[in-house]
MIDREN-943049 format. One record per atom (N, C-alpha, C): x, y, z. Coordinates in pm, whole numbers, padded with zeros to 5 digits, always signed. Example, Ala and Ser with C-alpha at 12.3 -4.5 7.8 and 13.67 -1.06 7.14 Angstrom:
<atoms>
+01319-00569+00780/+01230-00450+00780/+01320-00330+00780/+01285-00225+00708/+01367-00106+00714/+01290+00003+00787/
</atoms>
This chain:
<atoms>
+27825+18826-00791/+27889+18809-00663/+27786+18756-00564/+27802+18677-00495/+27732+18586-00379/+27772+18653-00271/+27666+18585-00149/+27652+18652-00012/+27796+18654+00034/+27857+18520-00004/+27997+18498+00083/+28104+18562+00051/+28085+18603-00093/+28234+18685-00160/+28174+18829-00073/+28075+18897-00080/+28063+19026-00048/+28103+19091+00115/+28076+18934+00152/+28101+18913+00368/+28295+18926+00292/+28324+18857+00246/+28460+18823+00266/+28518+18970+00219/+28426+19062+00122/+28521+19184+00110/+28506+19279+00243/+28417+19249+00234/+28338+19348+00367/+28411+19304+00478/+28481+19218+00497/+28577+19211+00628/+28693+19255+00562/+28732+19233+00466/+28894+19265+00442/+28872+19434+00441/+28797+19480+00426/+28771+19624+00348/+28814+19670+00514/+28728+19622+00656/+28718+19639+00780/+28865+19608+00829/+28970+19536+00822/+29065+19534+00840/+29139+19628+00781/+29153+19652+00639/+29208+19730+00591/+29177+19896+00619/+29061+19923+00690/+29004+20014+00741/+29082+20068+00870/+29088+19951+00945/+29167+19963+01091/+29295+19987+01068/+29356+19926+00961/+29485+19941+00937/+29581+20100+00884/+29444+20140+00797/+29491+20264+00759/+29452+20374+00872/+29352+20344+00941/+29343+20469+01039/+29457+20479+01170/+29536+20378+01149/+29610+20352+01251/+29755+20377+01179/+29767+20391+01094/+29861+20424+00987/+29864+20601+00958/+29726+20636+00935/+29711+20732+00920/+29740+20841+01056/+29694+20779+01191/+29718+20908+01291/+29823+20859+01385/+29923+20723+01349/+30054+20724+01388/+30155+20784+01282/+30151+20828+01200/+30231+20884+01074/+30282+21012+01166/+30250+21087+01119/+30310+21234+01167/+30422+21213+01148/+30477+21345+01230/+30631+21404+01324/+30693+21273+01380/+30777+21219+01330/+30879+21144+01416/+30888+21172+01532/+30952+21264+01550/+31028+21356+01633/+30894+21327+01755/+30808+21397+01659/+30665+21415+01765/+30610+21275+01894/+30601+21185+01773/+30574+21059+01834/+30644+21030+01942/+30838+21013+01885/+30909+20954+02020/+30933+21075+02136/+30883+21174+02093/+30871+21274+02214/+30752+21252+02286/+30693+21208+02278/+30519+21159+02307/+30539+21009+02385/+30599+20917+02321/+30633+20860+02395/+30724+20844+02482/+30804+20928+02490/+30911+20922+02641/+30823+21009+02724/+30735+21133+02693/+30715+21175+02809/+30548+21174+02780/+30454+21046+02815/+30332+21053+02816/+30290+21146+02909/+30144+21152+02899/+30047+21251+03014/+30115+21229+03154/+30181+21339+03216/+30140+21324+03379/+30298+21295+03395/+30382+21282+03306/+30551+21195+03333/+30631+21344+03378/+30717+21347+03453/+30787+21438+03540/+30865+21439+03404/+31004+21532+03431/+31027+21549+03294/+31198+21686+03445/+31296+21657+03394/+31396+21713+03497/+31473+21793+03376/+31429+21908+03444/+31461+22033+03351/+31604+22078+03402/+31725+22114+03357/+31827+22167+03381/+31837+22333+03405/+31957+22369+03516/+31942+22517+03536/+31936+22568+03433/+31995+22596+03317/+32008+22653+03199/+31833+22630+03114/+31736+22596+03173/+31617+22574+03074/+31595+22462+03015/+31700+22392+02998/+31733+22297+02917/+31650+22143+02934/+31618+22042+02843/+31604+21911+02882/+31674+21842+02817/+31799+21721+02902/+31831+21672+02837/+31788+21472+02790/+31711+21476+02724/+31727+21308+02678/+31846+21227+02672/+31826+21127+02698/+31947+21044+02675/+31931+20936+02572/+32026+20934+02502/+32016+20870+02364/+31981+20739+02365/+31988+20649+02472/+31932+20521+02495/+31787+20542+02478/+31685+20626+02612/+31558+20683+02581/+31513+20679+02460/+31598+20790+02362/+31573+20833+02205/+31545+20720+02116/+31660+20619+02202/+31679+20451+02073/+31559+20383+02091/+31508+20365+02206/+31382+20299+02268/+31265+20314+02204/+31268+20448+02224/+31091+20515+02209/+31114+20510+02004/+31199+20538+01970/+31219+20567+01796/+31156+20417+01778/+31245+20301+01801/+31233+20185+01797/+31081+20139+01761/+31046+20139+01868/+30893+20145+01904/+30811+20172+01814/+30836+20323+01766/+30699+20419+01695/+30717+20317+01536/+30838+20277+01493/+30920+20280+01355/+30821+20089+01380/+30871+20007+01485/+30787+19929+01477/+30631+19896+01407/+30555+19984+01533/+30423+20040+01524/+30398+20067+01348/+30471+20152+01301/+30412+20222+01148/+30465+20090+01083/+30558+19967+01078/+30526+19911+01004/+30454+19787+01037/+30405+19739+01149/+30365+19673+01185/+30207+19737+01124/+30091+19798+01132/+30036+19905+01058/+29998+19830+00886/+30155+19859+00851/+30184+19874+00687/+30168+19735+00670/+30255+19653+00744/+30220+19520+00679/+30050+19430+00703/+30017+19483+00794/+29882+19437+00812/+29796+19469+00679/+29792+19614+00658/+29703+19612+00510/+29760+19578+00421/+29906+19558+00377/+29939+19501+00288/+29908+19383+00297/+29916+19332+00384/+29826+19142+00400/+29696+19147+00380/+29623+19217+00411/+29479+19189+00357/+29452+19249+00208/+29541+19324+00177/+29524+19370-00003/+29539+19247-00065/+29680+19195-00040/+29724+19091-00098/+29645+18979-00103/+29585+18952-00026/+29491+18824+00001/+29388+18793-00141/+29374+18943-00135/+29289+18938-00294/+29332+18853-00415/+29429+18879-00405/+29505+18817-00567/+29574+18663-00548/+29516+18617-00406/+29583+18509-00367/+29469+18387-00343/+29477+18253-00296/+29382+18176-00324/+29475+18029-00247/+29385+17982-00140/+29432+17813-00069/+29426+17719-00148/+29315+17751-00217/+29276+17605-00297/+29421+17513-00378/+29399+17372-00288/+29532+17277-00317/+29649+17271-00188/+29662+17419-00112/+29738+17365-00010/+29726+17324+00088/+29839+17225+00148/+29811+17129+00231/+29829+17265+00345/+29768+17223+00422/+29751+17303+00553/+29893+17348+00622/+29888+17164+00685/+30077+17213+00717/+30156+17232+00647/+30166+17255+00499/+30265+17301+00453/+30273+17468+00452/+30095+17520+00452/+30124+17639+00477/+30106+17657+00552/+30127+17613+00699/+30131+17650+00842/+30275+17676+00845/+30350+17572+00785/+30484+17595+00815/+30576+17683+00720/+30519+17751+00559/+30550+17846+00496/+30498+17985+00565/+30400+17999+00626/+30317+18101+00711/+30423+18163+00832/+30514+18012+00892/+30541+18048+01011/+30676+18085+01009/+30753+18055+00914/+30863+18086+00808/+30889+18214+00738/+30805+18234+00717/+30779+18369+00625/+30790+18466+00685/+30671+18474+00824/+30695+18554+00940/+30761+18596+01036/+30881+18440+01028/+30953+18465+01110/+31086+18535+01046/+31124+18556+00895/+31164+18588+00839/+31181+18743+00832/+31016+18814+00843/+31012+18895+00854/+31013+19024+00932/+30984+18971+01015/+30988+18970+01182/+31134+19024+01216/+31224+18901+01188/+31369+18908+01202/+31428+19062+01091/+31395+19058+01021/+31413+19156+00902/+31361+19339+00947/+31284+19346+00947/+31178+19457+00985/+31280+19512+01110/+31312+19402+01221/+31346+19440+01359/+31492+19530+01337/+31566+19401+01210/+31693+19457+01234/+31702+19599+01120/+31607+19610+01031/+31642+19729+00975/+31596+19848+01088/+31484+19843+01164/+31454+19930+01284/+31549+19952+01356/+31631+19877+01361/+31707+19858+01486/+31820+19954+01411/+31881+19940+01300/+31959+20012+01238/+31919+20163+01200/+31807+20155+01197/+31774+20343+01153/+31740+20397+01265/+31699+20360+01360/+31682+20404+01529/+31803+20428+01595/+31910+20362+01577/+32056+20358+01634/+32100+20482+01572/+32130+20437+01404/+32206+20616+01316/+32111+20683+01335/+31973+20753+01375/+31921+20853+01436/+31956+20889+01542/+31983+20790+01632/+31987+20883+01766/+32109+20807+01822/+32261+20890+01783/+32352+20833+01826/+32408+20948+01957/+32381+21022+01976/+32386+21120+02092/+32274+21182+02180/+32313+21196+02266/+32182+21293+02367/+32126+21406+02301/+32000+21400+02303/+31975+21540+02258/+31933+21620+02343/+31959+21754+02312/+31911+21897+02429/+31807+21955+02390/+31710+21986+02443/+31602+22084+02358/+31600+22174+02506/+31557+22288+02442/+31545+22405+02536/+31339+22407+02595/+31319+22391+02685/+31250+22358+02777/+31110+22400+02682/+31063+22507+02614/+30977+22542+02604/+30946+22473+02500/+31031+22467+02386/+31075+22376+02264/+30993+22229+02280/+31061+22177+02402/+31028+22065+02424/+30880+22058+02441/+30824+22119+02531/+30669+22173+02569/+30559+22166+02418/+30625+22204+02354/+30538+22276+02221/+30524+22143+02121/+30630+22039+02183/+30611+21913+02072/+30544+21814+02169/+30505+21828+02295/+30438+21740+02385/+30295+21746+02340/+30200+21631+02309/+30048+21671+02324/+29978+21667+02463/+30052+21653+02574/+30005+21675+02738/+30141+21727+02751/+30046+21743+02907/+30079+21818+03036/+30179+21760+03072/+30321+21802+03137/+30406+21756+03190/+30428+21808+03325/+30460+21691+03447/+30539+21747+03560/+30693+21760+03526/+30765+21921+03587/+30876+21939+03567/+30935+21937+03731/+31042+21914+03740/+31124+21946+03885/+31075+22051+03948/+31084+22163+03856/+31024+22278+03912/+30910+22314+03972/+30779+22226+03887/+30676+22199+03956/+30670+22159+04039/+30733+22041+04048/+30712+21966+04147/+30752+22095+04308/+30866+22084+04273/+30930+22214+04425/+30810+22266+04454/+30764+22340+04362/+30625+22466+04339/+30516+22402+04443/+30493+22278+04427/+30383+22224+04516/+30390+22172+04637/+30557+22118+04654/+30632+22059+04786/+30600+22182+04853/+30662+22325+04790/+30638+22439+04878/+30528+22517+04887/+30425+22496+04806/+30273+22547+04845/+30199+22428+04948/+30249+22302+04979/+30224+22223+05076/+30272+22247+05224/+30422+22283+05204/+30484+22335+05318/+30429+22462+05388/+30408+22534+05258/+30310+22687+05343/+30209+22657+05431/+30113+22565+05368/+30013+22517+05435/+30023+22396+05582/+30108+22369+05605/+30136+22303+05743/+30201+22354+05801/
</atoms>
């Protein structure tokens, strides 16, 4: 093996590196993720009298969408640099594989979206309720709630 084959694994190895660690600590909890993403660090969050929070199933379709994106967007990246291995240019004309390249992708692209689009929809065809604390325990931050918020409107008001 020569300097150039060992550079050329040594980058794919580095892609495929990025790919799985990004694979690896977006995986988890479904659930977890698009709860993570509707209510990042610091997002208010309107708790109902009963304890309750309710999402709205549009929210649910959004953020699912997204994460389901993300993990395969992820998957196909190292599967493109595995593959590369067993594959080889030599002979093609450029634009022909500029335009099989751009074809392919767009193929896939189109494909990927609409099966996302279909398992994000039959997941979350209603609002869901989680009971306040519930919700808390699948957040990895801090949330502002209504309640808080009051809590500080009126420890502000004390003070003036």
């Amino acid at each position: 093996m020569d300097c150039q084959q060992i550079i050329y694994l040594l980058a794919l190895s580095l892609q495929v590196t990025g790919a799985l660690i990004l694979i690896v600590f977006c995986w988890g909890d479904t659930e977890r993720c698009v709860l993570n993403a509707i209510y990042p660090a610091n997002t208010e969050m309107h708790r109902e009298e009963n304890n309750t929070v309710i999402i709205r199933k549009e929210k649910l379709y959004k953020a699912h969408y997204q994460v389901l994106l993300n993990r395969n967007a992820f998957i196909f990246i190292g599967a493109g640099c595995l593959l590369s291995l067993f594959g080889s240019n030599d002979g093609i004309n450029p634009w022909l594989g500029l335009i099989v390249v751009a074809l392919a992708s767009a193929l896939f692209v189109g494909t990927v979206a609409w099966v996302v689009h279909l398992i994000a929809r039959h997941c979350n065809k209603e609002d869901k309720i989680y009971p306040y604390e519930e919700l808390c325990s699948k957040l990895d931050s801090d949330i502002l709630t209504n309640a808080t918020i009051q809590e500080c409107l009126d420890a502000v008001n004390e003070l003036t």
